[in-house]
N, C-alpha and C positions, 0 to 999 in steps of 0.2 A: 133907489137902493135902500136895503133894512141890515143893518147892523145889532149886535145884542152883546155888543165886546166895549162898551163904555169910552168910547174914544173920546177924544178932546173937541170941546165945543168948538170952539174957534177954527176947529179942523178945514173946514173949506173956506174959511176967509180971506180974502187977498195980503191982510197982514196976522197972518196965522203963529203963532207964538214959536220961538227957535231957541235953540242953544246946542249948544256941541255935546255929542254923544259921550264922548271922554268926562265931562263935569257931572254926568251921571255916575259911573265911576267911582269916582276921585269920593262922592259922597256914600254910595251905595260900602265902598270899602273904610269909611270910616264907621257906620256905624256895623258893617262886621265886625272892626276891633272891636267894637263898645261891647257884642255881644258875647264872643269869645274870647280868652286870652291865649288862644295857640295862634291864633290869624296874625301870620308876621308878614313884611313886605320889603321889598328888595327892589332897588333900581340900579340903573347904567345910568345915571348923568342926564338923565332928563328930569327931575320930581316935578319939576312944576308943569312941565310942558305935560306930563301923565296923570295930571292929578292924585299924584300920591304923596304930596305934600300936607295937604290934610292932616293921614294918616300919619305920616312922617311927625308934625308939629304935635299930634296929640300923644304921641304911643311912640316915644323917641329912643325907648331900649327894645322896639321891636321892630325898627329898621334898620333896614343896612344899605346904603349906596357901596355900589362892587366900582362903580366909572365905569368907564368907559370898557366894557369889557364884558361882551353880552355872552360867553361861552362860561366864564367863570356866573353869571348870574344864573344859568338855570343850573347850573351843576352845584352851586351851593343851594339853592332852594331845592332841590330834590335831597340834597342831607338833610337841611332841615324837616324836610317832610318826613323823612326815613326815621328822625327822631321826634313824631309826631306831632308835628308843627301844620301849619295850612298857609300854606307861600303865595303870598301873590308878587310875580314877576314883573317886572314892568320898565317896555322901552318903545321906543317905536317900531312898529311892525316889521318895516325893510329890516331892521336890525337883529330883530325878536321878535317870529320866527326865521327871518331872511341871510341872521348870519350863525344862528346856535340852533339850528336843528337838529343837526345832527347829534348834540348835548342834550336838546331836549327828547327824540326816540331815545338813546340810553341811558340814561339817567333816568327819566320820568315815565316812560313809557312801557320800555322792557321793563325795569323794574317797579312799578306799578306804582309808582309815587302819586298823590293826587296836588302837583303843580300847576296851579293857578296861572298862566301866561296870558299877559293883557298885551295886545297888538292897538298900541298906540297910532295915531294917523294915516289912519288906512285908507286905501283906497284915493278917488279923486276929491274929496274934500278937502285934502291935501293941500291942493292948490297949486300957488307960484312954488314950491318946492320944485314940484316937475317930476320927472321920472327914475330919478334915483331915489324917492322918499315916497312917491304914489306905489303903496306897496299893492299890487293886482292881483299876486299870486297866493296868497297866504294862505286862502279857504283851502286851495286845491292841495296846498303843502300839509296843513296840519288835519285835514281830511282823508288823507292818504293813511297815516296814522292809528296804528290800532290804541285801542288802551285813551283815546283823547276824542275826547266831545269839543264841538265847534259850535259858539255861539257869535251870531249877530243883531243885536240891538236895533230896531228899529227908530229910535230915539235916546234923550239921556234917561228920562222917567222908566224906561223898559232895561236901561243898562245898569240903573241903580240896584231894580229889582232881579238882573241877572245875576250882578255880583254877590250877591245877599246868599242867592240860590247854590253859587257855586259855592262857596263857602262851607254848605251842608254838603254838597256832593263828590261820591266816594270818589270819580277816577281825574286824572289827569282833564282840564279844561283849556279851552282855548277860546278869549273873549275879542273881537274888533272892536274897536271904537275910529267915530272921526275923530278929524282936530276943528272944524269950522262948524257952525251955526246951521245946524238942519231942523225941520220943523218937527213938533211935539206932536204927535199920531194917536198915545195912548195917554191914558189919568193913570192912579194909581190904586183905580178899582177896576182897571183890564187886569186879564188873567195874566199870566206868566209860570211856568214848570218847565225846566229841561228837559226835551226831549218831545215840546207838544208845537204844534203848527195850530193859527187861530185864523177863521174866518172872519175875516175883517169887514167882507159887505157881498150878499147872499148877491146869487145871481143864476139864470140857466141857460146861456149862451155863451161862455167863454168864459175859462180859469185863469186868473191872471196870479204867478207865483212869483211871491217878492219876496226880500230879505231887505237886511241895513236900510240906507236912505233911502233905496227906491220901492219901500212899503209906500210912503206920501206921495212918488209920481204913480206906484200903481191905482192907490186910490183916485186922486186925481183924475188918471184916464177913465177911471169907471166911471164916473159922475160926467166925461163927456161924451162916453159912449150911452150912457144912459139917455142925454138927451137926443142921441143918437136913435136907440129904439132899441139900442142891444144891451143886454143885460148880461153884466159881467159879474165874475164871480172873483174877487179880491183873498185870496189865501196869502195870509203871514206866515214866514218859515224863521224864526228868530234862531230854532237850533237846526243846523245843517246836519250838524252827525250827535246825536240818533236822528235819523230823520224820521218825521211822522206820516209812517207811510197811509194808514189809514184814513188819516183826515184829505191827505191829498187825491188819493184812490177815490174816495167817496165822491169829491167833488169831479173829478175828470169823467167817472165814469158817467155823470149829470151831463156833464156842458159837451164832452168828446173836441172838446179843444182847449188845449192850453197854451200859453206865454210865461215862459220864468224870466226875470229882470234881476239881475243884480248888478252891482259898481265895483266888479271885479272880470278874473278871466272866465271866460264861458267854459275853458279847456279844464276838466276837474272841479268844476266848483259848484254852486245850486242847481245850474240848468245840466250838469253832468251826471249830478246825484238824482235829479226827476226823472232821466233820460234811463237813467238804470233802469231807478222802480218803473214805469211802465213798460220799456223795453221786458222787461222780467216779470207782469203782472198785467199790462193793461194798455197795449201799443197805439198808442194815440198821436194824431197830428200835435206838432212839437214846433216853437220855436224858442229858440237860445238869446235872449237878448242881455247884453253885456261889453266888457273888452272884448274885442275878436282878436285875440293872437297877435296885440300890439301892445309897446310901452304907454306909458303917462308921458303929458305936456302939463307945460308951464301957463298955469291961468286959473281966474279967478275959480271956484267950485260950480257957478252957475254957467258961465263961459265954458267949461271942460264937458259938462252934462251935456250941452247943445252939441258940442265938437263931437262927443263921443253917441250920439244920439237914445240920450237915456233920460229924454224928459216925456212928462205925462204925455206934451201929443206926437213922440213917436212911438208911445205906446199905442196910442190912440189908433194911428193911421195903422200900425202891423198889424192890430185886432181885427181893425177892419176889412185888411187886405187877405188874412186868414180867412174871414169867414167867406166872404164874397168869392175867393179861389175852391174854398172846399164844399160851396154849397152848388159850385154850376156843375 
């Protein structure tokens, strides 16, 4: 496999370097404030757990905790935006976006406010929470959404550099982070732009499309399909909406097979948005890997990966089972 995206040395080591996507974050939006003083921040009663205590501790007249009360949090950050402010939101995902959506379409969206919304604890990293707090649906929810860009971090180092990004960017944002310890994919001389998908490791047998933490089991499967003889081709999608349709077009029309992976629902979300673009551009053999149309359980992040079959080797074995079905 040839990569040219500066990824992390230690990337394929068995104790490969980790921290939680969120402490990207919590830093990435501190030194926003340092660089502008409109960049305010607002939480519901979680600071610490969203890492925006930081921010909160250094820049103390430009936060506001609302409590427990995520409907009033985006409708006061979209004021403040209205009055030229740059808001960053911030609760846990189930909560925000899962209980103030509908605050955040009116408020932020019809009225073009560019609201910042950080989806704290998403997805199965989550953990022993379980399935009231593994928020699964949230790509599909704030993807649906005109007027709001959807990012997901592939690590904290990429989440740093997304928040930075949002900050300068005109519309309405919608950022995932986990809560638990996933491993570090990218340095801080990989690229990063809203709105670009990166080739993480070249290949001309099979497109593997990741997002969030399962950019590291996509990789992962590559390097054991590789020793395999098949040469996969690894696309990072860290922005959902705008999607880069280009970069991914390019590669499918190469390989004429693709896999999307992500740690959410398949219904609406990465593998829904790829399903368009070639449906509409470039119909190609497709598989969806992700939640299938079920809630979250209660267990550890690496325990749930296995339950929910979204580690590198059942990437491994569906690549394989793809090619070997489509080639007799």
């Amino acid at each position: 496999m040839s990569s040219s995206m500066h990824l992390a040395e230690d990337l394929y080591k068995k104790d490969v370097t980790s921290e939680p996507i969120r402490k990207g974050f919590g830093r990435g939006l501190l030194e926003a404030g340092k660089r502008n003083s409109n960049v305010v921040a607002l939480c519901a009663d979680l600071t610490e757990s969203t890492q925006i205590h930081l921010f909160a501790k250094e820049f103390p007249e430009r936060f506001i905790e609302v409590g427990i009360a995520e409907q009033n949090l985006a409708t006061v950050g979209a004021g403040l935006a209205a009055m030229g402010k740059i808001p960053f939101i911030s609760s846990y995902a189930a909560f925000s976006p899962g209980r103030n959506w509908e605050q955040i379409k009116t408020t932020a969206c019809i009225n073009q406010r560019p609201v910042k919304v950080i989806g704290s604890h998403a997805g199965l990293y989550t953990g022993p929470d379980g399935a009231t707090h593994q928020m699964l649906e949230d790509i599909a929810l704030m993807r649906a959404l005109p007027n709001m860009a959807v990012i997901v971090p592939c690590d904290s180092v990429e989440a740093e550099k997304a928040t930075l990004a949002m900050a300068n960017h005109p519309q309405a944002n919608y950022l995932r982070v986990a809560r638990d310890s996933s491993p570090i994919v990218t340095t801080t001389h990989t690229p990063f732009e809203i709105g670009k998908a990166y080739v993480f490791a070249k290949g001309d047998d099979i497109t593997l499309v990741a997002t969030g933490t399962m950019t590291y089991q996509a990789l992962m499967a590559a390097e054991m399909l590789f020793k395999d003889g098949i040469d996969a081709e690894v696309v990072h999608v860290p922005t959902i909406k705008p999607l880069d349709g280009v970069t991914l077009l390019h590669s499918v029309r190469k390989t004429k097979h693709v896999i999307t992976i992500e740690e959410a629902q398949i219904n609406g979300g990465l593998g829904s948005a790829v399903a368009e673009l070639l449906g509409e551009h470039a119909p190609t053999p497709l598989l969806r890997m992700g939640i299938k149309d079920r809630f979250g359980e209660s267990g550890q992040p690496a325990e749930l990966l296995e339950h929910f079959g979204l580690t590198a080797k059942n990437i491994r074995l569906a690549a394989v089972h793809m090619l070997e079905t489509n080639h007799k």
